[in-house]
One Martini backbone bead per residue (centre of mass of N, CA, C, O) as a GRO file, in nm:
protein
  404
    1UNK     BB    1   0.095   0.036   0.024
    2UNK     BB    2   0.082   0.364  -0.055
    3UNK     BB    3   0.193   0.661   0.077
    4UNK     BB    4   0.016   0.928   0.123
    5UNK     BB    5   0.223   1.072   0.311
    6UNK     BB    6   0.426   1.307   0.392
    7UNK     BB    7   0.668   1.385   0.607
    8UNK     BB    8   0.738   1.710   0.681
    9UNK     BB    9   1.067   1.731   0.535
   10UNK     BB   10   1.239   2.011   0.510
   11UNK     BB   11   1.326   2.331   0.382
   12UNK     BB   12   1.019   2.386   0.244
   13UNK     BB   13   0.796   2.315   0.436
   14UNK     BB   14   0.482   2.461   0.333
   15UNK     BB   15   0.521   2.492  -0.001
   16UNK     BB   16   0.329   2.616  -0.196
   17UNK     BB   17   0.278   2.411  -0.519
   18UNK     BB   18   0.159   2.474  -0.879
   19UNK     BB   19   0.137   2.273  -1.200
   20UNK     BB   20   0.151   2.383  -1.531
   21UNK     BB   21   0.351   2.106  -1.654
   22UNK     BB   22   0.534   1.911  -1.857
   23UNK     BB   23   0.780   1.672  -1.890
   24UNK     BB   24   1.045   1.846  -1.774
   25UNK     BB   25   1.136   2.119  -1.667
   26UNK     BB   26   0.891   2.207  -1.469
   27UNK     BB   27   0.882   1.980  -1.310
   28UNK     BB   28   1.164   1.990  -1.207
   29UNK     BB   29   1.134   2.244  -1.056
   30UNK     BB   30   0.922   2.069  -0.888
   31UNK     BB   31   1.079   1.855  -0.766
   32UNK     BB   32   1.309   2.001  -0.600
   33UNK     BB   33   1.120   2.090  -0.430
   34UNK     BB   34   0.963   1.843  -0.342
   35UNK     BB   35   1.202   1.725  -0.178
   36UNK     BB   36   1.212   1.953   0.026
   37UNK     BB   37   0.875   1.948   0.116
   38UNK     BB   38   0.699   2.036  -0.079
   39UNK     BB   39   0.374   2.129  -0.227
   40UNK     BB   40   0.336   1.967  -0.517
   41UNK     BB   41   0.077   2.031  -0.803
   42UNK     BB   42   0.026   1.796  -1.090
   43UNK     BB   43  -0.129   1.863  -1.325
   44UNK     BB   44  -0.378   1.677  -1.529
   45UNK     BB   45  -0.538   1.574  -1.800
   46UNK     BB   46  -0.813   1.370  -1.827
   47UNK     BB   47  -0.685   1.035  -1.911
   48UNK     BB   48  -0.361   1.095  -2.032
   49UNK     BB   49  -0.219   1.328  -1.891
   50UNK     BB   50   0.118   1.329  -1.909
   51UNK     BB   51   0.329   1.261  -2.157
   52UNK     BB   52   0.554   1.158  -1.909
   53UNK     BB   53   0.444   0.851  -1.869
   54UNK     BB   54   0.537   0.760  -2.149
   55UNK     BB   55   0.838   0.779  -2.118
   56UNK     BB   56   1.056   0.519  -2.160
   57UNK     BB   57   1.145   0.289  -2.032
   58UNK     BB   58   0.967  -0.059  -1.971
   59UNK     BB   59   0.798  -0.267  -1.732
   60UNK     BB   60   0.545  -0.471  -1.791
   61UNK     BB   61   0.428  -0.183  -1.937
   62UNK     BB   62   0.593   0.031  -1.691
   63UNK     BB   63   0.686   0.313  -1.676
   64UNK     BB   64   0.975   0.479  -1.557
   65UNK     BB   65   1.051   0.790  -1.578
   66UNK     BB   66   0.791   0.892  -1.359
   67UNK     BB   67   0.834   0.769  -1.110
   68UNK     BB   68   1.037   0.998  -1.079
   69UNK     BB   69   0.950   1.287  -1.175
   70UNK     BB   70   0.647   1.233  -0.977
   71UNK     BB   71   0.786   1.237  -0.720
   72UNK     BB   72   0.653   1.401  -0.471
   73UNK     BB   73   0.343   1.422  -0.539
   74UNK     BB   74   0.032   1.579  -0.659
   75UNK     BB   75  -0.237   1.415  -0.851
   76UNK     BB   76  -0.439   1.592  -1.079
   77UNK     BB   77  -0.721   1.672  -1.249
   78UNK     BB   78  -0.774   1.900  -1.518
   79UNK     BB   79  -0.980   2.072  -1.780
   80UNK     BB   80  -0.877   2.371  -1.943
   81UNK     BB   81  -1.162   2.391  -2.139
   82UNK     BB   82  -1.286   2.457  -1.932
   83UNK     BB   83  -1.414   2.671  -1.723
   84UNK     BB   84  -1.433   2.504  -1.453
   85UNK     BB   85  -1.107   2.419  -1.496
   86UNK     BB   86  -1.040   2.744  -1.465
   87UNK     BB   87  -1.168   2.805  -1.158
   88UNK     BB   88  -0.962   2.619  -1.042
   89UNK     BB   89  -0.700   2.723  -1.116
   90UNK     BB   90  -0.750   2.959  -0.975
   91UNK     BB   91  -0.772   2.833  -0.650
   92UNK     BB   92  -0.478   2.744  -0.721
   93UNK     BB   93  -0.338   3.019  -0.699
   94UNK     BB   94  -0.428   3.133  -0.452
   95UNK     BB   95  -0.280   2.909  -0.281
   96UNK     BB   96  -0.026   2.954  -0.390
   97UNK     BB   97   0.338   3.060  -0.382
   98UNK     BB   98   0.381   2.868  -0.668
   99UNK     BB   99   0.402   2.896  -1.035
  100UNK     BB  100   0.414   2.634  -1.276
  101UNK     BB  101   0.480   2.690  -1.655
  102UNK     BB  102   0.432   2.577  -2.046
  103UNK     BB  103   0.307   2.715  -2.167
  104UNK     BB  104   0.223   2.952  -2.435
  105UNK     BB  105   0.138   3.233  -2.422
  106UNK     BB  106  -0.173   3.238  -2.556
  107UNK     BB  107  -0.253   2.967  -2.357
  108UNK     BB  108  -0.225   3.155  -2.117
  109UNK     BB  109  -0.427   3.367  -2.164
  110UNK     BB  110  -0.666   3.262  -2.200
  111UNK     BB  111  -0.680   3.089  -1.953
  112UNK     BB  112  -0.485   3.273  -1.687
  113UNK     BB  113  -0.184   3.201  -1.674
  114UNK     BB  114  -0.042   3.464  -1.675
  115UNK     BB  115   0.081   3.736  -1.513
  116UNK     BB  116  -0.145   3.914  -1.475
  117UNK     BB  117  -0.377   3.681  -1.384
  118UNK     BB  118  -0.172   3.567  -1.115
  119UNK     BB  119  -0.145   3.842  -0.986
  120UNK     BB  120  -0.445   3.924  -0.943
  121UNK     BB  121  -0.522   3.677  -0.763
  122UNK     BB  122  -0.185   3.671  -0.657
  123UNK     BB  123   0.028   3.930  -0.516
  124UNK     BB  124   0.258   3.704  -0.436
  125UNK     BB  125   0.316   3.492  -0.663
  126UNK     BB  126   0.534   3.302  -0.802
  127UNK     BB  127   0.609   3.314  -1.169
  128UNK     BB  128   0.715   3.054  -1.357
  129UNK     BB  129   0.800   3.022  -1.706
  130UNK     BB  130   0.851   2.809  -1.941
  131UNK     BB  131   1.025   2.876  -2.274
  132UNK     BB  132   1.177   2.858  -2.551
  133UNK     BB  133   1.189   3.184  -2.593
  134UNK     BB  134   1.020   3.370  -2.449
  135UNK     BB  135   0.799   3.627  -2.350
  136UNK     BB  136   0.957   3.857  -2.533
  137UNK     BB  137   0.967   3.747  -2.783
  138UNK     BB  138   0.851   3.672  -3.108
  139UNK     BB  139   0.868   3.373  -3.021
  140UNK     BB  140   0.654   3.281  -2.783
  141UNK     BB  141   0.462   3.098  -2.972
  142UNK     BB  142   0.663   2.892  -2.958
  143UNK     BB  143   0.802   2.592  -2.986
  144UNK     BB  144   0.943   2.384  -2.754
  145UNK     BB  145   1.257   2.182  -2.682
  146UNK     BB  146   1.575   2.106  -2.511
  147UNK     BB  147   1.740   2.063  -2.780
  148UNK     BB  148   1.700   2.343  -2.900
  149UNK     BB  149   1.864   2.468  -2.643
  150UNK     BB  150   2.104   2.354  -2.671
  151UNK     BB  151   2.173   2.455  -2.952
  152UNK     BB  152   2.142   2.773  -2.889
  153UNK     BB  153   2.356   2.782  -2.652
  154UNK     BB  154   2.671   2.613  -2.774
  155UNK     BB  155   2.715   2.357  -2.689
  156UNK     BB  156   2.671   2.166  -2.929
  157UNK     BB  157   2.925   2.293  -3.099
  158UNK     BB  158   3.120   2.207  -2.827
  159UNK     BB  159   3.037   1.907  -2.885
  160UNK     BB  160   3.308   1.673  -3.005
  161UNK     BB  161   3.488   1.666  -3.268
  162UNK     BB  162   3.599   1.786  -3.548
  163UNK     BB  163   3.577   1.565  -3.768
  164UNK     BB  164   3.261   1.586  -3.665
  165UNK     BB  165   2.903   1.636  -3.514
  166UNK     BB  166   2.762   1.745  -3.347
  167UNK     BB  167   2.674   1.672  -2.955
  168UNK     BB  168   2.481   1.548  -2.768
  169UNK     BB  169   2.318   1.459  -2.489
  170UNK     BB  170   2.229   1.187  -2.347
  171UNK     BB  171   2.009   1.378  -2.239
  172UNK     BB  172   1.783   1.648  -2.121
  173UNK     BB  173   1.970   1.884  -2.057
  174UNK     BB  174   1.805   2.166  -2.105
  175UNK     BB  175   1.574   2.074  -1.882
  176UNK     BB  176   1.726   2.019  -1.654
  177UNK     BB  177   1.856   2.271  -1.621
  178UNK     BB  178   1.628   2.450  -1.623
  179UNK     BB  179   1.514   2.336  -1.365
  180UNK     BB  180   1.689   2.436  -1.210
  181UNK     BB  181   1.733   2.725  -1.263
  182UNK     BB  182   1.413   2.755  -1.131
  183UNK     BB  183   1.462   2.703  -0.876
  184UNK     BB  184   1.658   2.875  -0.804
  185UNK     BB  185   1.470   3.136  -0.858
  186UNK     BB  186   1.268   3.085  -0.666
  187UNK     BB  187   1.437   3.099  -0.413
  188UNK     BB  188   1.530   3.415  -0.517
  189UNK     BB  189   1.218   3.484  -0.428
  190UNK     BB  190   1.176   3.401  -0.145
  191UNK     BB  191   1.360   3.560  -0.042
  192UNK     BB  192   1.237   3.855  -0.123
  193UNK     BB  193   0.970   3.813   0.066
  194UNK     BB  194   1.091   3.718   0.340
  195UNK     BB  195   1.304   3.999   0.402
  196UNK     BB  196   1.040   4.201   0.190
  197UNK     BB  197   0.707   4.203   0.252
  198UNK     BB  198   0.644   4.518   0.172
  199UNK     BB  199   0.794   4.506  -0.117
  200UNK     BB  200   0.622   4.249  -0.228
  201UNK     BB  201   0.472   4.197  -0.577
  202UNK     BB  202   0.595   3.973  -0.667
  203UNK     BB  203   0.694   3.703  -0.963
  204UNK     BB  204   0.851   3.670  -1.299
  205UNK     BB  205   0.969   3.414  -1.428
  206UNK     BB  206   1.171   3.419  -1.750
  207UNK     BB  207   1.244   3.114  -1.916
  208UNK     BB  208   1.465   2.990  -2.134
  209UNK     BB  209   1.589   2.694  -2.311
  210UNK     BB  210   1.866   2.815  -2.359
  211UNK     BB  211   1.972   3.007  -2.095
  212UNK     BB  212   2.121   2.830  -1.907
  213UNK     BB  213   2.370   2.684  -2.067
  214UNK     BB  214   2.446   2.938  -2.166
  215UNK     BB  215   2.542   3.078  -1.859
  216UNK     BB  216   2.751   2.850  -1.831
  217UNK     BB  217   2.928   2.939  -2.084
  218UNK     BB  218   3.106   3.190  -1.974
  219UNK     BB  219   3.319   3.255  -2.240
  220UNK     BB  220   3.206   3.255  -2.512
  221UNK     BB  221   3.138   3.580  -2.519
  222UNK     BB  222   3.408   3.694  -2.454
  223UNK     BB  223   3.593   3.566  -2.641
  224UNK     BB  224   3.418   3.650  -2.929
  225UNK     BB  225   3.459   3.979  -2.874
  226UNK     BB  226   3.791   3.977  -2.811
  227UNK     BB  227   3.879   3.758  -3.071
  228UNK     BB  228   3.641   3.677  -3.278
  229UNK     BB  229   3.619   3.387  -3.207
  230UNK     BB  230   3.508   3.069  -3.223
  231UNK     BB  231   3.473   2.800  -3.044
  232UNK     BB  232   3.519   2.451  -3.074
  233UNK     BB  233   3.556   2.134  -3.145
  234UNK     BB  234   3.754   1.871  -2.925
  235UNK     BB  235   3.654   1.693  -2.781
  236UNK     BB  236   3.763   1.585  -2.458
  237UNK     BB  237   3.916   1.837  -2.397
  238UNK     BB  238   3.823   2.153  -2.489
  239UNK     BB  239   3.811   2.451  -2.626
  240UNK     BB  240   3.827   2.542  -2.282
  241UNK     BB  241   4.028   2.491  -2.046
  242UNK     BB  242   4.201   2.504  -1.732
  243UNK     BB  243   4.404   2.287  -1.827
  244UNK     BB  244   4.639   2.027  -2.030
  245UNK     BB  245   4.432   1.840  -1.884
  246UNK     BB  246   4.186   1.661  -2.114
  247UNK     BB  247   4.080   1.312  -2.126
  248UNK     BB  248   4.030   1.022  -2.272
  249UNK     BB  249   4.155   0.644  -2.222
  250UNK     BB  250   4.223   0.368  -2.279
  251UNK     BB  251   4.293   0.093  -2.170
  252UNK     BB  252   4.430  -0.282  -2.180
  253UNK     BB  253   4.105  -0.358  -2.088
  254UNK     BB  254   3.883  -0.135  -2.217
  255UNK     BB  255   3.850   0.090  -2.029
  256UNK     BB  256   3.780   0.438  -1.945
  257UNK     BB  257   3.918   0.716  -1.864
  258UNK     BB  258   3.961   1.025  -1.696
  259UNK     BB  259   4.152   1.323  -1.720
  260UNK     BB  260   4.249   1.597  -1.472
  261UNK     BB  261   4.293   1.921  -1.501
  262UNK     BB  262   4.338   2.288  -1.321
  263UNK     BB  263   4.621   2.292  -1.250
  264UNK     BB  264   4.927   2.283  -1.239
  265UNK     BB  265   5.031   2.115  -1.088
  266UNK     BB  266   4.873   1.904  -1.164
  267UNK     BB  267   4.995   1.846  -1.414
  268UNK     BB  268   5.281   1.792  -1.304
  269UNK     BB  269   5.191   1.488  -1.187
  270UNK     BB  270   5.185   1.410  -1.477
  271UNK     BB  271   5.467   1.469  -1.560
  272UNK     BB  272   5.597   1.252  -1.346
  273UNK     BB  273   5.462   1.013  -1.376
  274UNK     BB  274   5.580   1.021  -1.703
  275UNK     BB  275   5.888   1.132  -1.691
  276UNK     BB  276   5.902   1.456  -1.773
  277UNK     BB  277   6.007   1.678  -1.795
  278UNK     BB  278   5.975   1.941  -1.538
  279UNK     BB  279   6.118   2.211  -1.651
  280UNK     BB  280   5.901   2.220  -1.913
  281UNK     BB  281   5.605   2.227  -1.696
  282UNK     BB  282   5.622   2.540  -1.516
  283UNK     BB  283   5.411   2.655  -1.669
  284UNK     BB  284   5.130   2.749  -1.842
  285UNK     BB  285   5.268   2.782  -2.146
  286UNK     BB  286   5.429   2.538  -2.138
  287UNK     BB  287   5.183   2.343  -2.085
  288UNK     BB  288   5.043   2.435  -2.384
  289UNK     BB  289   5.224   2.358  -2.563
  290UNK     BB  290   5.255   2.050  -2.433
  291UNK     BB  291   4.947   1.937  -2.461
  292UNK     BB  292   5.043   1.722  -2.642
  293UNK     BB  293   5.223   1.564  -2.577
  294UNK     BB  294   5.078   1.475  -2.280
  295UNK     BB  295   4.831   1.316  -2.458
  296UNK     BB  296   5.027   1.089  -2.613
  297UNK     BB  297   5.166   0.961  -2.350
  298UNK     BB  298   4.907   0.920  -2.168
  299UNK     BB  299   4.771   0.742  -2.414
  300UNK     BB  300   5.003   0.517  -2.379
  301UNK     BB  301   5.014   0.423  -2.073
  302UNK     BB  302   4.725   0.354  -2.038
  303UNK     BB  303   4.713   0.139  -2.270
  304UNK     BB  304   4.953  -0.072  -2.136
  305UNK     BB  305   4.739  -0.057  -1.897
  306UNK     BB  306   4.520  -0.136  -1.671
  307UNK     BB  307   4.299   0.026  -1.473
  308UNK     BB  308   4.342  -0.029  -1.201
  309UNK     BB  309   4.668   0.057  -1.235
  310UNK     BB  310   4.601   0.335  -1.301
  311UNK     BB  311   4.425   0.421  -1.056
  312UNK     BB  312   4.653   0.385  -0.831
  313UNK     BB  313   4.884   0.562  -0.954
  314UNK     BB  314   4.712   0.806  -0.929
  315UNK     BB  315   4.632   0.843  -0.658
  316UNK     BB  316   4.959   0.860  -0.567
  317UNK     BB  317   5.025   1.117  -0.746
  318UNK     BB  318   4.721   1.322  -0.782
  319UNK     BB  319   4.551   1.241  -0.971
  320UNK     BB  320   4.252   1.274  -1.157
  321UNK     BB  321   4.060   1.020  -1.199
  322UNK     BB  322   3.835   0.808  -1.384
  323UNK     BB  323   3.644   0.627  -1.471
  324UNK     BB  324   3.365   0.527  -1.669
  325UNK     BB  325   3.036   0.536  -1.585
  326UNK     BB  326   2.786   0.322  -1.557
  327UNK     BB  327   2.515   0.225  -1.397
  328UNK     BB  328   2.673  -0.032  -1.318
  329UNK     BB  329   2.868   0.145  -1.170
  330UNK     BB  330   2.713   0.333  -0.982
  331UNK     BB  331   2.585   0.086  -0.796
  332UNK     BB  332   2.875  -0.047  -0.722
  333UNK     BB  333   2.970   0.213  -0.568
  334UNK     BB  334   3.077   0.297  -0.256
  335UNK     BB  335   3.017   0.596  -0.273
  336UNK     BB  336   2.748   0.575  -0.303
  337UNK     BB  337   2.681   0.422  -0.077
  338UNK     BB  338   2.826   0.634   0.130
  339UNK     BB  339   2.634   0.880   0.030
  340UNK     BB  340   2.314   0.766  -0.004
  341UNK     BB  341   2.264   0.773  -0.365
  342UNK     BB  342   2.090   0.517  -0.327
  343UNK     BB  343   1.737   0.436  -0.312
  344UNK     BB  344   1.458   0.257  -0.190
  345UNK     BB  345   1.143   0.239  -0.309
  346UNK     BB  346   0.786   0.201  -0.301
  347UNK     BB  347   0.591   0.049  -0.574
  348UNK     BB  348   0.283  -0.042  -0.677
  349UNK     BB  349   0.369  -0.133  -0.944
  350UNK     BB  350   0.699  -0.271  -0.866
  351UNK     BB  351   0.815  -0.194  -0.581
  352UNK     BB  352   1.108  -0.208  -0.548
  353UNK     BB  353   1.289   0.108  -0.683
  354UNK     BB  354   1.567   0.273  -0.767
  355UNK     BB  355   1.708   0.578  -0.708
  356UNK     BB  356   1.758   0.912  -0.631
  357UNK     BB  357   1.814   1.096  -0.414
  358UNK     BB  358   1.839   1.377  -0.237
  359UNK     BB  359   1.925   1.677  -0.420
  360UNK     BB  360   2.055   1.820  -0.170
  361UNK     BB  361   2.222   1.778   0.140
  362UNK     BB  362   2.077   1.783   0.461
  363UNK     BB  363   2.186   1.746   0.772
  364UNK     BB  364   1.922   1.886   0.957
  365UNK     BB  365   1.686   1.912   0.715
  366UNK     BB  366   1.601   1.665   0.508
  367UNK     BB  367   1.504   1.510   0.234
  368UNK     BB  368   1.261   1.323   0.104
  369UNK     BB  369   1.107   0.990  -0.046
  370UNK     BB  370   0.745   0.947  -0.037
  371UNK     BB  371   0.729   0.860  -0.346
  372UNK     BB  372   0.643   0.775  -0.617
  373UNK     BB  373   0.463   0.833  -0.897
  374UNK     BB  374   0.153   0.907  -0.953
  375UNK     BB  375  -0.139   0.866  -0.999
  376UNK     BB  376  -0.359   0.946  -1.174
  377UNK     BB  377  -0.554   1.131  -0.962
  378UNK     BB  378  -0.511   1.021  -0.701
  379UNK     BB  379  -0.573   1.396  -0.545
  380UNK     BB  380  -0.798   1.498  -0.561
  381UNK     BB  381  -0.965   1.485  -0.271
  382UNK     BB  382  -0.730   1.633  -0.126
  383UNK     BB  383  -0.702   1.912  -0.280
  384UNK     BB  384  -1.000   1.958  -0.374
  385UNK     BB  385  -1.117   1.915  -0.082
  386UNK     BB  386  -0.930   1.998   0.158
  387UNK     BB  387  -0.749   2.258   0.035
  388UNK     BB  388  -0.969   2.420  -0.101
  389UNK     BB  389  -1.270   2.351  -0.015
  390UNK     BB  390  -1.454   2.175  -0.172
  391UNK     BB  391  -1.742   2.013  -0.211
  392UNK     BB  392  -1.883   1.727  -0.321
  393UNK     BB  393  -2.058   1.812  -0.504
  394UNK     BB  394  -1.884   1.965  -0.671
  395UNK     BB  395  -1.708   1.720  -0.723
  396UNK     BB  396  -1.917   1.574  -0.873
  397UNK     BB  397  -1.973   1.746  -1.118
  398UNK     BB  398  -1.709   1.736  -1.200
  399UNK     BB  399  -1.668   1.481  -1.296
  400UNK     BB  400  -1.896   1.404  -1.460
  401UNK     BB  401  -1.820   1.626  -1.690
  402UNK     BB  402  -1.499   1.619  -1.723
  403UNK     BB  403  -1.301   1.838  -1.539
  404UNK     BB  404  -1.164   1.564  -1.337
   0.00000   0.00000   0.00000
């Protein structure tokens, strides 16, 4: 049976957000909230649900990546083609602490849920906002998703070998980034509510899915205004590192390895190890002179040797260099062990099943992750029953209609 109460501990805890946001981005910035102990309610349409319920590998038929995404949710339906499921969702935002949404400026403003309608109803609410190109573009009503934000960001531009084509990287990178980048918002929005209560007047963040990984790339417009060039594809070294050492290169037993250095001593140590003289390697300048001989060389000695004995030396001269990693190195490594970073829920429909803890941790007042992702429409009884003070009549209307 699971548990439907949540923990009622984290940083966030009495943190009321409601989102009507679906698949990755806005989701993600409600999940952040929600592990920190934030109630968070996950509109979605009845009957289909969100997109995101079907999306990625499944077993036995049972989607899996929507159990860790809409894990600490609560799962409401509300059809917000009808006025009745658009008067409930005014409801909800005048509960609401924080909303965040994700549907385009047009059909935000048809709907009510655009910044000047969610001001109106809630002068103190915070309005995360995430679309392709941003409420304020000529594009605003135009469609996005993550990969377009990649694009557009010039990671994508700046991943890959020279003579290969630009590569994304594994995962939803644009959406997960946006995400996070959403959560920290509203957070630096909560903190000036919470300060400053007598002239808050409520706030609009407004973010593009290409906006988060471009303002990561911290290099790239100062580099290109002052250069003039843009820079490209390195592979695994980097157009712009830190300094002289960083690639991946593979061990005499098959596993693939990356070394990476950030300061001149860390090359230091790379050039000890492999015995190249110290004196031609002591400053920066000529660290990056000699950046492809240093290359060469880590890529002859880790050729010859196991991983094993790679990764030993490596530690012995304080060298930084890793495994590269799959999921089944994650789940059996030591360090993720000792972290608690892999932790075990209860669902439903699965049984015991493995996901990541909640990040990051708080030693005083920590997250916890007690549910994974609800059936559609769950929290219907308690969201609108309990928190908004709907009456039973009028809840068996609204269903009755198709309305939740």
């Amino acid at each position: 049976m699971e548990d439907q109460t949540s923990t009622g501990q984290g940083q966030l805890t009495g943190l009321k957000v409601v989102e009507f946001a679906h698949v990755v981005a806005g989701p993600l910035a409600g999940g952040m909230l929600a592990d920190q102990g934030a109630d968070v309610v996950h509109v979605e349409p009845p009957g289909s649900g969100d997109a995101a319920r079907a999306m990625g590998p499944r077993r036995d038929g049972v989607p899996l990546w929507f159990k860790v995404a809409g894990r600490n949710k609560r799962s409401v339906t509300l059809d917000l083609h009808h006025e009745e499921g658009r008067e409930v969702a005014r409801e909800l935002i005048a509960w609401a602490d924080v909303v965040i949404v994700t549907l385009r400026a047009g059909r935000l403003r048809a709907w009510g849920l655009d910044w000047e309608a969610v001001h109106a109803l809630n002068p103190t609410a915070i309005l995360l906002q995430i679309s392709g190109f941003g409420a304020t573009s000529s594009r605003a009503d135009a469609p996005g998703f993550g990969k377009m934000g990649e694009a557009r960001s010039g990671v994508v531009h700046l991943t890959g070998f020279p003579e290969g084509p630009p590569v994304h990287t594994g995962f939803s990178h644009g959406d997960a980034v946006t995400g996070l980048m959403g959560a920290f918002a509203v957070l630096a929005a909560l903190h000036r509510r919470d300060t400053d209560p007598d002239s808050f007047d409520g706030e609009w963040i407004d973010l593009a899915l290409f906006e988060p990984l471009y303002r990561l790339v911290e290099w790239q417009i100062i580099a290109y205004d002052q250069l003039g060039t843009a820079p490209g594809r390195a592979g695994n070294q980097l157009a712009v590192a830190p300094a002289a050492v960083i690639n991946t290169y593979r061990s005499a037993d098959g596993d693939w390895l990356t070394v990476t250095s950030a300061t001149t001593r860390s090359v230091r140590n790379v050039v000890r190890l492999l015995g190249l003289p110290d004196e031609e390697f002591t400053t920066v300048e000529q660290q990056h002179a000699g950046r492809e001989r240093l290359d060469a060389a880590l890529r002859e000695w880790v050729a010859a040797r196991p991983a094993a004995e790679c990764l030993t030396a490596f530690e012995r001269a304080e060298v930084v260099a890793s495994r590269v990693f799959t999921a089944a190195d994650i789940v059996a490594d030591p360090v993720y062990a000792e972290r608690e970073d892999i932790i075990t829920v209860d669902d439903p429909d699965l049984g015991p099943v493995r996901m990541q803890s909640v990040i990051p941790r708080f030693h005083r007042s920590p997250g916890a992750v007690w549910r994974t992702g609800p059936a559609l429409g769950a929290d219907n009884a308690l969201v609108y029953g309990e928190w908004l003070g709907i009456d039973g009549g009028r809840l068996a209307k609204l269903e009755a209609e198709g309305v939740i």
